[in-house]
C-alpha positions in Angstrom: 86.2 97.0 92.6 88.7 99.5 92.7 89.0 100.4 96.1 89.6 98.3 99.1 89.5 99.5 102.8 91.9 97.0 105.1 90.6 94.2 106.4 90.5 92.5 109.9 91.0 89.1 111.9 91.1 88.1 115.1 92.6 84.5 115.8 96.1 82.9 114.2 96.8 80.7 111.4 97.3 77.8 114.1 93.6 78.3 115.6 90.1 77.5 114.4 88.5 80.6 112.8 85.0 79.6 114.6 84.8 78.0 117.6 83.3 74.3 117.3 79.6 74.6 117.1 77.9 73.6 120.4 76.1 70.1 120.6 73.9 67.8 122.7 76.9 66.9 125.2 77.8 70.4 125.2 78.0 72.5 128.5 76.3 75.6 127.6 76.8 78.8 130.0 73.7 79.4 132.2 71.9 82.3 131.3 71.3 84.9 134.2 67.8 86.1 135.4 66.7 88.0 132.5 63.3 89.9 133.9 63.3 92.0 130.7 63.0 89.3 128.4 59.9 90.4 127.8 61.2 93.7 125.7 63.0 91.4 122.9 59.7 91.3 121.1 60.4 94.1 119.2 57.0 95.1 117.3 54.7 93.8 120.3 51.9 95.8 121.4 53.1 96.2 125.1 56.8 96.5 124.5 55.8 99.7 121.8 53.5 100.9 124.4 56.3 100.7 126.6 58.3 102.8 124.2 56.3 105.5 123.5 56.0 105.7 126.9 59.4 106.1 127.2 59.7 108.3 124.6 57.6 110.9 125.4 59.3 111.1 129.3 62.6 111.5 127.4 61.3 114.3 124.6 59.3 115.9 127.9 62.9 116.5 129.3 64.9 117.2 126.2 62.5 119.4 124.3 62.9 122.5 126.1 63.3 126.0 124.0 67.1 125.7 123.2 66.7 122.4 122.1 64.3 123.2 119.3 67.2 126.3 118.6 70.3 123.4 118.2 68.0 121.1 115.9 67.3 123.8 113.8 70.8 124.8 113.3 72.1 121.3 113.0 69.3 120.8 110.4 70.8 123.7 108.8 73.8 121.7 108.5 72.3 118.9 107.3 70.2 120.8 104.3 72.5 122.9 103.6 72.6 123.1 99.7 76.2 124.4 99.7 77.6 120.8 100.6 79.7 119.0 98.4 78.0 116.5 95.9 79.8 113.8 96.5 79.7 111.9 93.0 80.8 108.5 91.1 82.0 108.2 87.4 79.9 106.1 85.4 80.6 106.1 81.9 79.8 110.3 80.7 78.2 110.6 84.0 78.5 111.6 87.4 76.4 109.8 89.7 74.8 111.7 92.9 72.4 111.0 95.7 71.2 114.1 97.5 69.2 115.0 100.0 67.7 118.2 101.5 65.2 120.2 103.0 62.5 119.9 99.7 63.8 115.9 99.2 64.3 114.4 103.1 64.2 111.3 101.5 66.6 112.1 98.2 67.1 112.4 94.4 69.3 110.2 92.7 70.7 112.4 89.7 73.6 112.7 87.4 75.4 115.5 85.6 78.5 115.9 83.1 81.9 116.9 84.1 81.5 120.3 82.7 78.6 121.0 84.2 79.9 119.4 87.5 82.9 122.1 87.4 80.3 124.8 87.3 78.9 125.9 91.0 75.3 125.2 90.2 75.5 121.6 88.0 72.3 121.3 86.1 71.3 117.4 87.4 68.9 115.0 85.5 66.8 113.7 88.3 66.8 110.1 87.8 64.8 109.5 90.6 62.6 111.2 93.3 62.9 108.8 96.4 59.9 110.9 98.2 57.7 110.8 95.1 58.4 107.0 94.9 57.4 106.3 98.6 54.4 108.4 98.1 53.0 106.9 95.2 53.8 102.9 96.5 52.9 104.5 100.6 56.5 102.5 101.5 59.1 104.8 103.6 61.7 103.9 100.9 65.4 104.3 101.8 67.8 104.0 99.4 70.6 101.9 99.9 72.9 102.5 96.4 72.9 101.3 92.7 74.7 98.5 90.8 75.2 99.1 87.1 75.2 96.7 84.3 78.8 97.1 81.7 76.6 98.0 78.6 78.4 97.3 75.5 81.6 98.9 74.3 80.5 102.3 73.0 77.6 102.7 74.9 76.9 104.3 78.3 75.5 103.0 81.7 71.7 102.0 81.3 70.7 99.3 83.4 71.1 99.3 87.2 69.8 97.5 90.3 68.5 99.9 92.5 68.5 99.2 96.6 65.7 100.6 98.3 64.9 99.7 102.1 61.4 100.1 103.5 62.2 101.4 106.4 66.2 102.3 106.7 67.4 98.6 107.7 69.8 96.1 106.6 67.1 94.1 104.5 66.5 96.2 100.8 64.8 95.4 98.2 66.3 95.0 94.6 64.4 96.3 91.8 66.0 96.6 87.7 65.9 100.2 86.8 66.4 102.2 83.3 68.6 105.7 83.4 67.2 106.3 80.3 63.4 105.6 80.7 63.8 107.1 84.3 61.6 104.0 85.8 61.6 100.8 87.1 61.4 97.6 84.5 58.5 96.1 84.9 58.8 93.0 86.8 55.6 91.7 84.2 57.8 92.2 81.3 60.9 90.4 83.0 62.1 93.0 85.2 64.1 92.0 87.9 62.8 92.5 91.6 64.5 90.8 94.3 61.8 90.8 97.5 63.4 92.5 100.6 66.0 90.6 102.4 69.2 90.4 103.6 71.5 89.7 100.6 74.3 91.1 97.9 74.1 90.9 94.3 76.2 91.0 91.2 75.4 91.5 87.2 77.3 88.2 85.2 75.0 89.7 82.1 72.0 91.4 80.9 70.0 89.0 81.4 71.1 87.3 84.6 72.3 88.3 87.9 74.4 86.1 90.2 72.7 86.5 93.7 72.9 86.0 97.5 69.9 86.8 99.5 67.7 85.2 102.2 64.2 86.0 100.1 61.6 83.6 99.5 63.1 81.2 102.3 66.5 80.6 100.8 68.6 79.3 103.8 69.8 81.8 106.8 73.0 81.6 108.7 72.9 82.1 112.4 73.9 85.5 112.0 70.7 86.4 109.9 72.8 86.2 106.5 72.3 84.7 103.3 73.7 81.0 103.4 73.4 80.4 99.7 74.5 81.7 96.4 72.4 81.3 93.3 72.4 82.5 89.2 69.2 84.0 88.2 68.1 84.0 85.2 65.4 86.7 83.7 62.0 85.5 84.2 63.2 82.7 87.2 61.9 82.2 89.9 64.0 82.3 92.9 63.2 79.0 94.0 64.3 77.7 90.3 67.5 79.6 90.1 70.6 77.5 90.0 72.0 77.0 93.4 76.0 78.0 93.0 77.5 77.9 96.4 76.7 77.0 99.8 78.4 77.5 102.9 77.8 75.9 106.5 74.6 77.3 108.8 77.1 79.0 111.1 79.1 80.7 109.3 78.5 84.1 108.5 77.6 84.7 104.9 77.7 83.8 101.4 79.0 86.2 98.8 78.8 86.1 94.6 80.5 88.5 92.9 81.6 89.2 89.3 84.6 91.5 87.8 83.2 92.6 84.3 86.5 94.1 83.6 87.0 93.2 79.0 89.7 90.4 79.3 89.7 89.3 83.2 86.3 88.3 83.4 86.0 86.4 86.4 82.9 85.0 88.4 84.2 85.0 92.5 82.3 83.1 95.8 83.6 84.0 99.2 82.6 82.1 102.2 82.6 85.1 104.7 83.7 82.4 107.9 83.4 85.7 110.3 84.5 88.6 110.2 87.8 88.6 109.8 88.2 85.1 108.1 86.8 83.9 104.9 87.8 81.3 101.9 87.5 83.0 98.1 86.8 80.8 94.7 87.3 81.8 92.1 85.5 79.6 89.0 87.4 77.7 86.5 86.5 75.6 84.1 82.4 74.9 85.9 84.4 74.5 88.9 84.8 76.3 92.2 89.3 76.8 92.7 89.9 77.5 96.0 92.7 80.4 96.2 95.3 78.4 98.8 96.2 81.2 101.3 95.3 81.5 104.7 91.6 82.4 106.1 93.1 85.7 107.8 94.2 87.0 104.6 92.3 89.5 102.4 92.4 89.5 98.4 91.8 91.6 95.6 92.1 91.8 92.1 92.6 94.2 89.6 93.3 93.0 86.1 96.6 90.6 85.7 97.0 91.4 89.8 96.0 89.7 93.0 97.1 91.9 96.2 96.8 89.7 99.7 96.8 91.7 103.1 97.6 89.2 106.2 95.7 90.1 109.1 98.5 88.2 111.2 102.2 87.2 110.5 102.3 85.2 107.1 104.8 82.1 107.0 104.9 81.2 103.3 107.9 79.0 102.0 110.4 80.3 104.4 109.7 83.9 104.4 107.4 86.2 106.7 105.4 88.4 105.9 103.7 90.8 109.2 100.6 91.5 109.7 99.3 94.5 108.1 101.4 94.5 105.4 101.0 94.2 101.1 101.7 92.2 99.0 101.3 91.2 95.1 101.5 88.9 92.8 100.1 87.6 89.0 96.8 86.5 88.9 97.4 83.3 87.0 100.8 82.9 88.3 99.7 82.1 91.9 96.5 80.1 91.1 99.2 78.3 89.1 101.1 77.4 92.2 104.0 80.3 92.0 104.8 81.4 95.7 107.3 84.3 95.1 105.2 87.4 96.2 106.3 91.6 95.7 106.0 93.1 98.9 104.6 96.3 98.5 104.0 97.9 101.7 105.2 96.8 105.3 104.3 98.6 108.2 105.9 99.9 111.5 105.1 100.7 115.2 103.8 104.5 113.8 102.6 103.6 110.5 99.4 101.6 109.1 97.4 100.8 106.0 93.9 102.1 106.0 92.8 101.4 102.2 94.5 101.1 98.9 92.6 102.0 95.0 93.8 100.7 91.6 93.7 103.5 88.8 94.1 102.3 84.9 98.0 101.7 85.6 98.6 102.9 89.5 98.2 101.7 92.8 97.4 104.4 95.7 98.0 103.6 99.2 96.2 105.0 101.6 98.3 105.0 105.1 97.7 106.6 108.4 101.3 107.7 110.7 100.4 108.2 114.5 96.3 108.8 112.7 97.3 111.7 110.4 97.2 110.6 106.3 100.0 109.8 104.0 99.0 108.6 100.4 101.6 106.3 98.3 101.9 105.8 94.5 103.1 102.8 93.2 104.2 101.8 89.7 104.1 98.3 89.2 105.7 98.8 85.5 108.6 100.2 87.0 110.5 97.8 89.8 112.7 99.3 92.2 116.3 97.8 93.0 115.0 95.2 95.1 112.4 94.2 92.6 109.0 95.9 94.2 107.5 98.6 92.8 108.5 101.6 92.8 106.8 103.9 95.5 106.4 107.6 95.0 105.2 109.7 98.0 101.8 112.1 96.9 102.3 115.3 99.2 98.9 116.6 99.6 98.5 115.7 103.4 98.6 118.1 106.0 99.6 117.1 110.1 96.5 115.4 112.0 94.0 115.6 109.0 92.7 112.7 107.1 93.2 112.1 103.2 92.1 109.7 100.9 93.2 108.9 97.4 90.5 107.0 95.5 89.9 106.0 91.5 87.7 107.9 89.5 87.1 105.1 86.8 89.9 103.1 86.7 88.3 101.1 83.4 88.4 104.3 81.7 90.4 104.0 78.1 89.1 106.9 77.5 91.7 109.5 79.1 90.0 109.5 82.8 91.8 105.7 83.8 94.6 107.3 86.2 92.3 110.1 87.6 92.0 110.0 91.3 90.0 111.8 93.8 91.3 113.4 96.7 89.1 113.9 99.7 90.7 116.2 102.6 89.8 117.2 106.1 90.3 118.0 109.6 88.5 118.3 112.5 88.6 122.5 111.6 88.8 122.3 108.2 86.1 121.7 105.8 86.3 119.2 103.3 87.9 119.4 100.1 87.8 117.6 96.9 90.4 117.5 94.7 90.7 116.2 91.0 94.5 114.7 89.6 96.0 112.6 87.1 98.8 110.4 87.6 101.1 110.1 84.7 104.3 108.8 84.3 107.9 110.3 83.4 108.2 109.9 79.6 111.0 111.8 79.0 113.5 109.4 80.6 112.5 105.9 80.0 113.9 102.8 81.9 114.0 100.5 78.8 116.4 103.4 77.2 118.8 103.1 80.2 117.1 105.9 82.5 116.4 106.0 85.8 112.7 106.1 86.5 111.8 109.5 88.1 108.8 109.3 90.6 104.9 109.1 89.5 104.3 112.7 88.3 100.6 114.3 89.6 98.8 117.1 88.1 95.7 118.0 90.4 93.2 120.8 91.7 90.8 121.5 93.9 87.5 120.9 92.6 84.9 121.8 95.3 85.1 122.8 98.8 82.2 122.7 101.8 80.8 125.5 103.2 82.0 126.7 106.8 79.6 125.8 109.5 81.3 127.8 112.6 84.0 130.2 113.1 87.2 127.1 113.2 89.9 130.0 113.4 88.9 130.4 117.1 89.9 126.7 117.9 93.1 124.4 117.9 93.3 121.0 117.6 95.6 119.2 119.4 97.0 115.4 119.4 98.3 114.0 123.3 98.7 110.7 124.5 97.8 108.6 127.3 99.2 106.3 129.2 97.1 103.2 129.4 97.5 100.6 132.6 99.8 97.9 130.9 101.9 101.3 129.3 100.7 101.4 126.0 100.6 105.2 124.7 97.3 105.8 123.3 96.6 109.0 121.3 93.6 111.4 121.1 92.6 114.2 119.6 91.0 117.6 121.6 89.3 120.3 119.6 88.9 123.7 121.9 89.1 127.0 122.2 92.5 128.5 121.6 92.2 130.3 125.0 90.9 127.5 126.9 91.6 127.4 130.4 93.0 124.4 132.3 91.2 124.4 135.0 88.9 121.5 135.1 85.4 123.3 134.6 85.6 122.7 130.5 82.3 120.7 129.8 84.2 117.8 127.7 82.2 115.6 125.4 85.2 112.3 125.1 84.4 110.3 121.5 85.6 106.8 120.6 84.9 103.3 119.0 87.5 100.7 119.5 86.1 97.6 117.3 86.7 95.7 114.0 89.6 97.5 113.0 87.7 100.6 112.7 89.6 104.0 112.6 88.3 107.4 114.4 90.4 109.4 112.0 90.2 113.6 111.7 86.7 114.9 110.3 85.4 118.0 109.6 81.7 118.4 111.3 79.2 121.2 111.5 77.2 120.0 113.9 80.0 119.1 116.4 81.1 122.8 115.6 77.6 124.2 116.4 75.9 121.8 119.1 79.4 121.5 121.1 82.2 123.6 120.6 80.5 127.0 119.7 77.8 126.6 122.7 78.7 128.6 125.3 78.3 128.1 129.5 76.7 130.7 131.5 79.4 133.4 132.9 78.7 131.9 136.5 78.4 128.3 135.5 81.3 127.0 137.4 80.0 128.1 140.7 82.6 130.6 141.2 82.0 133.5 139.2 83.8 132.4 136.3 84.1 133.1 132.5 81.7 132.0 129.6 83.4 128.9 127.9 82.5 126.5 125.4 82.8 122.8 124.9 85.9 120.6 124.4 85.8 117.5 121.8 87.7 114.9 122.5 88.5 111.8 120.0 90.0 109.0 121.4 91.9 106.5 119.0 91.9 103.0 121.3 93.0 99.8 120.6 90.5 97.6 119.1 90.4 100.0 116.2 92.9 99.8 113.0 94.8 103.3 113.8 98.0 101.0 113.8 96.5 98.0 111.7 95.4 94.6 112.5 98.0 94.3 115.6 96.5 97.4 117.2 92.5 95.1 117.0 94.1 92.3 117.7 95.0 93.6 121.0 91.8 94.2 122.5 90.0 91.1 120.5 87.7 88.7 123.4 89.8 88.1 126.4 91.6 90.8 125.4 88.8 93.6 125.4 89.4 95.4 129.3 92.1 97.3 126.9 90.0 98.7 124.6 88.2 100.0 127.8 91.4 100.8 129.9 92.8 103.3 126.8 89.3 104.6 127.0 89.7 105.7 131.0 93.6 106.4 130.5 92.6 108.9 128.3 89.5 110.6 130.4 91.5 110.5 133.0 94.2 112.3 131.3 92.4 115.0 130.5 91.5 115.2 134.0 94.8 115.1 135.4 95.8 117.5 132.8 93.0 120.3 133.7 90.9 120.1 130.8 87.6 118.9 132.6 86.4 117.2 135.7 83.9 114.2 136.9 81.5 116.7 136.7 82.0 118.2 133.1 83.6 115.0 131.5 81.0 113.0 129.3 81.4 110.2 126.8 79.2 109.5 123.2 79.6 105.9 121.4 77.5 104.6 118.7 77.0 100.4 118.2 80.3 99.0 119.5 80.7 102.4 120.5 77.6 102.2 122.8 78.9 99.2 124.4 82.2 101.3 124.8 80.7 103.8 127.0 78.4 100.5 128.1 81.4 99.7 129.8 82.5 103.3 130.9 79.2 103.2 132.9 79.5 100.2 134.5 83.3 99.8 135.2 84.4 103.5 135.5 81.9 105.2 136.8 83.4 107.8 139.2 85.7 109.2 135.6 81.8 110.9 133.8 79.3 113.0 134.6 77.2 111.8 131.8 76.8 108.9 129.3 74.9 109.0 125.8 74.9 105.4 124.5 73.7 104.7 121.0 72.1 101.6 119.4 74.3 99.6 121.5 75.2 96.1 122.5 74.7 96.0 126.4 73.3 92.4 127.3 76.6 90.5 125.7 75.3 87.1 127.0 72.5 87.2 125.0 73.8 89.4 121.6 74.4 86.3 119.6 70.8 85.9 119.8 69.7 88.8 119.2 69.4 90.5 115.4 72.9 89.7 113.8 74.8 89.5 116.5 76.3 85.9 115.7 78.2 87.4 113.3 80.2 89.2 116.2 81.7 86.2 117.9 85.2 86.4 116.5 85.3 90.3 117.8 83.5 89.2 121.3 83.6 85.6 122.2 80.8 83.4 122.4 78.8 83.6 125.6 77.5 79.7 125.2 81.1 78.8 125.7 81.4 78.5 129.7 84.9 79.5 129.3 84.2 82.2 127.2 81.3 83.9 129.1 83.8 84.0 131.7 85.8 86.8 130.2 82.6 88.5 128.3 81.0 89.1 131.6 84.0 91.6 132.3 82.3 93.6 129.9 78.6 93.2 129.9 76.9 96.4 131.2 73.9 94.6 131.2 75.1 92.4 134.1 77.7 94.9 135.9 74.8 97.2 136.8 75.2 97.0 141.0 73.0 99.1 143.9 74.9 101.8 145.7 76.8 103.2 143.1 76.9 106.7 142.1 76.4 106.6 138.4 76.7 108.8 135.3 73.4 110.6 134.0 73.0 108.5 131.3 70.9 108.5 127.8 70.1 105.2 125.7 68.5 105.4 122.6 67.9 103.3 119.5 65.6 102.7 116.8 62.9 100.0 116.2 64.0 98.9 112.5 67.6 98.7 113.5 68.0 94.9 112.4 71.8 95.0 113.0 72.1 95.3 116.5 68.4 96.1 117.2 66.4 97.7 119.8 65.9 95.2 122.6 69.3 95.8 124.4 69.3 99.6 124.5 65.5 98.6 126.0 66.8 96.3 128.5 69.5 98.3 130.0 67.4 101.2 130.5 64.6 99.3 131.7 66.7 97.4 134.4 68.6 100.5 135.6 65.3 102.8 135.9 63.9 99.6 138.0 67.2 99.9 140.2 66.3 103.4 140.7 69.2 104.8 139.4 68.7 108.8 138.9 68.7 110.3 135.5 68.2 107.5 133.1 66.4 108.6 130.3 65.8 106.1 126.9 64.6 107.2 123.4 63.3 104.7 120.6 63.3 106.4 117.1 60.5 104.1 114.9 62.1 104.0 111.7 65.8 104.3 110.2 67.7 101.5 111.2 71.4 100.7 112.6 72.2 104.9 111.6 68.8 105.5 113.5 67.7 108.2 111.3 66.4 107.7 107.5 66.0 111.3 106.5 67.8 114.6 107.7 65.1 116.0 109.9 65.4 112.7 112.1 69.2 112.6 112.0 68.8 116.2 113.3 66.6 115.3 116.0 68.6 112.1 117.0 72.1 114.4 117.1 70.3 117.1 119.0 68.9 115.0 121.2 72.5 113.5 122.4 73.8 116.5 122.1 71.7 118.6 124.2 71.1 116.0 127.0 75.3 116.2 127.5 75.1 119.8 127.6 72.0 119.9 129.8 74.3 117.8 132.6 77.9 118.6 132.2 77.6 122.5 131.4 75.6 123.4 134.9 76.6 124.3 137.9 79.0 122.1 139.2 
């Protein structure tokens, strides 16, 4: 793997990763009247019928003349054949997966380079997802492919495809030929994993190392593989050889293999949580523990191993703080050497987001106050304190976001220290750039020369199409002042002429979870269902001017803007600060002019939907409207619910009396109360969604419309999972939906 995002972790080196499991003599946390209960059964005849029912109030409302108008032109968006083909490098091909208004469900395809560089790439469809799910009448989603390393000399052949049956988690694995264009037959030895919840690896052609939950191999509580296993073509999973095990409540079990000619190695990580996890590496028919902390996250990359500590490192006598990286030789450390390179250490303004190995190079990815800087290091050329040496890669513009990626980094072939630039901004479509990194020959350090920086050669390769006039707005960066002082920053995308007096319909963004960062991003539709959309001339009540909508992205703490210490600070007890940010910074635009009660609204998806869960519930009198997506709401409950054990270490655990104590604070679910004047608010999910599923999202609309709370509306799409869309035209209906239900109630009269 060449390029690794940062990881998280929530609890220090002195404390348990997991909280004991609970027991017999155990006091467990009582759970309050539940009189929804009944909507947890997710495919049940009465709870669907209460769906539909739901559904068709909702669509009755939403589905008004300008509504079909703004799917159509965020469809538009979303087919639009002008986009940029995103593609991977394997071997002489570039990889695709496209869809569009003639494919909703997608091509996968390849190309050449040259024919990539041209601006209509001649693509050899590999294959037609919507033909497929025809022919086998399964609503296929595909989830990705894993290649097999053919032999030296020969190009990419063999691949596990990842189709879902209906957009979830669960896919099903099936051995495919890029030559043959078709499935191997599973009669002839072909592997096909059943659907489930699982990861896999190639070790070689004829065996695949394995972690899934099919055929009744072991679960954790959090719905995740439990086991590891080698399979062998021809084997049954029940006869495969069991490789690894980890304990029933901890998250999941993970084989992986780096195929890399000469650092072959076959990896197990026991995922704890989230944020904590044990790797092996195998030795000898043996699993070796690699001795460092659960809170710190490894990689490798030939002769390397790179360790990033999700909390301040103590390792014989020297510190290492949290968020920082650092190196050292493979062997060397599993050998018992302790003297580690640091490579990157960060400060109050300055984080790492991601880092990718090319053939010889490292690139760091960084964010500074959430706008990109990209680092080169060297590792054959030390600096004068020994570490490599870092060369800065100026291709980042203020308050965009940039990232530097591999192209093949196994590539002897003259492509090993290319790299992938991918560039954008909240007004500026994306770019995507091509460079080499090469190093300064002329004056070598063995000769007595100073080492000159890491020289790069690049150019723009393709660029996305313009979806709305972005010369007419400005984007801005403020910060906000939350209650215990912290400054919290946030992007605002309006009009340059916009007016500061309060009447700005305002649609406020954010996430604020698992070290998650709501960095700068170019987006059509937020061009043309929000900022382009215009109020009526009179819409203020006062005989006002025409004005359009005002985005707002807010980066809180709970995300990994500023790295682990920036989670780490709204993690369980700690979460009221991921909220507070969130109110510091609505009511900063407020107090600033930029919108009102009236015209301020707020959008989260997932943890985001428990975000503005908790807007709802514990800020009330700050929104004028709520749209709450696939979201956890009933947080004494979500460990039982889909995979929500696996969110403990973010959350708490409810079953703990203790612990429920402080996750109460922010359970919307239970902070629902008569006589208060709440937001309009919008709920919706999606039936397959087998992450955080449906049932919560039904519950908290259910219990408020019982409360007789005004303007609750709920929507249930059947079929696409946690992203709650599986093909364009649904993702265009789901946007549009949100979308037009803000505007409907902040852009009125006041």
């Amino acid at each position: 793997m060449t390029t690794t995002a940062a990881d998280q972790t929530p609890v220090s080196n002195n404390e348990s990763p997991l909280e004991p499991a609970l027991n017999e003599t155990t006091v467990v946390a009582p759970e309050p009247v539940d009189e929804n209960i009944w909507l947890e059964e997710i495919h049940g005849e009465e709870q669907l019928a209460w769906v539909r029912e739901q559904n068709a109030r909702t669509e009755d409302l939403l589905n008004d003349a300008e509504y079909g108008k703004l799917e159509e032109k965020i469809l538009e968006v979303l087919d639009s054949t002008d986009r940029i083909a995103m593609v991977n490098k394997r071997g002489d091909h570039y990889y695709n997966f496209w869809k569009d208004k003639d494919n909703p469900k997608g091509l996968w395809r390849r190309t050449t380079w040259d024919s990539y560089l041209t601006d209509s790439p001649e693509w050899d469809v590999l294959l037609d997802v919507d033909a497929l799910a025809a022919a086998e009448g399964t609503e296929w989603v595909f989830h990705g492919a894993a290649f097999l390393r053919p032999p030296e000399g020969e190009d990419y052949r063999m691949a596990m495809i990842a189709l879902s049956p209906d957009g979830g988690d669960a896919n099903r694995h099936r051995e495919f030929d890029v030559e043959t264009r078709s499935f191997v037959d599973p009669v002839s030895g072909g592997f096909d994993i059943p659907t489930a919840k699982g990861n896999l690896a190639w070790l070689d052609k004829d065996t695949l190392l394995l972690s899934t939950t099919a055929e009744d191999l072991p679960k954790t509580s959090s719905s995740y593989a439990r086991t590891g296993v080698k399979l062998q073509r021809g084997q049954t999973l029940q006869a495969a050889e069991r490789l690894f095990e980890i304990p029933e409540d901890h998250m999941m079990a993970v084989l992986a293999h780096d195929s890399t000619p000469g650092f072959e190695r076959t990896f197990a990580v026991d995922l704890i949580d989230f944020y904590n996890r044990t790797t092996f590496v195998l030795g000898d028919g043996e699993w070796i523990a690699i001795d460092v902390p659960t809170d710190v996250n490894l990689s490798a990359h030939r002769e390397w191993m790179l360790f990033r500590p999700q909390q301040d490192w103590e390792l014989d006598g020297s510190t290492y703080p949290a968020g920082s990286l650092l190196a050292a030789k493979f062997s060397d450390y599993l050998a018992g050497e302790r003297e580690l390179l640091v490579l990157y250490t960060p400060d109050q303004h300055t984080s790492l987001q991601s880092w990718s190995w090319t053939r010889d190079f490292l690139l760091l990815n960084l964010l500074r106050d959430v706008s990109s800087e990209i680092r080169v290091l060297d590792p054959s050329r030390p600096d004068e304190t020994g570490n490599w040496q870092v060369s800065a890669l100026d291709a980042c513009r203020p308050l965009h976001d940039v990232n530097a990626y591999a192209v093949d980094d196994e590539d002897d072939g003259g492509a090993g220290n290319d790299y992938w630039l991918i560039a954008t901004g909240f007004t500026t479509p994306t770019t995507l750039t091509r460079g080499t990194l090469s190093r300064d020959d002329l004056n070598p350090v063995e000769a007595g020369g100073t080492a000159g920086p890491v020289a790069s050669t690049h150019a723009v390769i393709k660029t996305a199409p313009s979806f709305f006039n972005e010369d007419e707005y400005e984007v801005q960066q403020h910060f906000a002042v939350s209650k215990d002082g912290t400054r919290v920053p946030y992007f605002q995308i309006a009009c340059r002429d916009l007016v500061l007096d309060g009447q700005n319909p305002t649609q406020l963004s954010g996430y604020g979870g698992f070290e998650v960062s709501r960095t700068p991003a170019y987006s059509g539709i937020v061009g043309r269902a929000w900022l382009e959309r215009r109020t009526d001339a009179h819409a203020d009540g006062s005989g006002g001017h025409s004005r359009g909508g005002v985005y707002v992205v807010a980066n809180i703490r709970g995300g990994g803007e500023y790295g682990p210490t920036w989670h780490r600070a709204a993690l369980q007890e700690k979460r009221h600060r991921a909220y507070e940010d969130f109110a510091a910074v609505a009511q900063d635009l407020i107090s600033r002019g930029v919108t009102s009660r009236g015209r301020l609204g707020c959008v989260g998806g997932s943890n985001g939907g428990l975000l503005v869960g908790n807007m709802l519930t514990r800020y009330p009198e700050l929104f004028g409207a709520i749209s709450c997506g696939v979201p956890l709401l009933d947080m004494r409950r979500y460990t039982k619910l889909s995979a929500g054990y696996s969110w403990i270490a973010e959350y708490g655990n409810p079953d703990d009396p203790e612990q429920w104590e402080f996750i109460r604070t922010f359970s919307p679910y239970h902070l629902l109360r008569d006589g208060v004047d709440y937001p309009e608010t919008f709920i919706w999910t999606a039936t397959s969604d087998d992450r955080v599923g449906p049932v919560q999202a039904r519950k908290m609309a259910a219990r408020m419309q019982a409360m007789g709370i005004p303007n609750v509306w709920f929507h249930e799409a059947l079929e696409g999972g946690h992203a709650g869309a599986s093909d364009n035209r649904q993702a265009a209906a789901l946007q549009a939906r949100s979308q037009h239900f803000l505007w409907r109630a902040l852009a009125g009269e006041a």
